[in-house]
ZAMARGU-4260 file (C-alpha; in steps of 0.2 Angstrom, whole numbers, plus 5000, padded with zeros to 4 digits):
<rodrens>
0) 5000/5000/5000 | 5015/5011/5002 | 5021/5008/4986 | 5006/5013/4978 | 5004/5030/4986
5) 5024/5033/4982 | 5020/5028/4965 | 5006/5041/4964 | 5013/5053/4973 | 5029/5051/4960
10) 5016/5051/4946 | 5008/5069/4952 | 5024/5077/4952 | 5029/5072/4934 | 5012/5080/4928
15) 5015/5094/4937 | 5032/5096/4930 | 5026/5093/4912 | 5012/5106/4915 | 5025/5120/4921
20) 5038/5116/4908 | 5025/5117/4895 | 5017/5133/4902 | 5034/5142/4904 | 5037/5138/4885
25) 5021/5147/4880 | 5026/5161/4890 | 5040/5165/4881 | 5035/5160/4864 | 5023/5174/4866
30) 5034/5185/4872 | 5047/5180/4856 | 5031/5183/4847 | 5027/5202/4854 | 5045/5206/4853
35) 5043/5200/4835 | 5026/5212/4830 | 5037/5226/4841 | 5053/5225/4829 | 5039/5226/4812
40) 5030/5242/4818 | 5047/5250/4821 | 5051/5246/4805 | 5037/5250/4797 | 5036/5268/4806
45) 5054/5270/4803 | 5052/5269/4782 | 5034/5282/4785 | 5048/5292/4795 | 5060/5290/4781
50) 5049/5291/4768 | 5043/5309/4776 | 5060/5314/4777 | 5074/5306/4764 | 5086/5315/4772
55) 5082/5305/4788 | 5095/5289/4793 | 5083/5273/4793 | 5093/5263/4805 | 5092/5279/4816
60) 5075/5282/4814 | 5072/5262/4820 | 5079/5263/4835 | 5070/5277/4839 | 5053/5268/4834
65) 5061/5254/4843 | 5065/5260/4859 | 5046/5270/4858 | 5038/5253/4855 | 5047/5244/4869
70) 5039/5258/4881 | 5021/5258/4875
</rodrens>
């Protein structure tokens, strides 16, 4: 009988470990995911900029968008 509630107890465990290892990897697949959509609206703002503006450096006017987008 001890056996059996080592061997649930064993089995609990290696769900609940799957679970939070599987939850964690979500987690930051979205988060690759947001920082992903961040990196195209810069981009996208920074060619508007550039477009504006010819004169304008694009990889200048991207970090700007960029650092804006990481603070919205």
């Amino acid at each position: 009988m001890l056996l059996m509630l080592i061997g649930i107890t064993m089995t609990d465990y290696e769900i609940k470990k799957k679970t939070t290892f599987e939850v964690d990897r979500k987690s930051e697949a979205e988060k690759d995911l947001e920082d992903a959509a961040d990196k195209v609206q810069a981009g996208a703002k920074a060619v508007a900029n550039k477009v504006r503006d010819p004169n304008k450096d694009l990889n200048t006017e991207y970090q700007k968008e960029k650092i804006k987008e990481k603070f919205d």
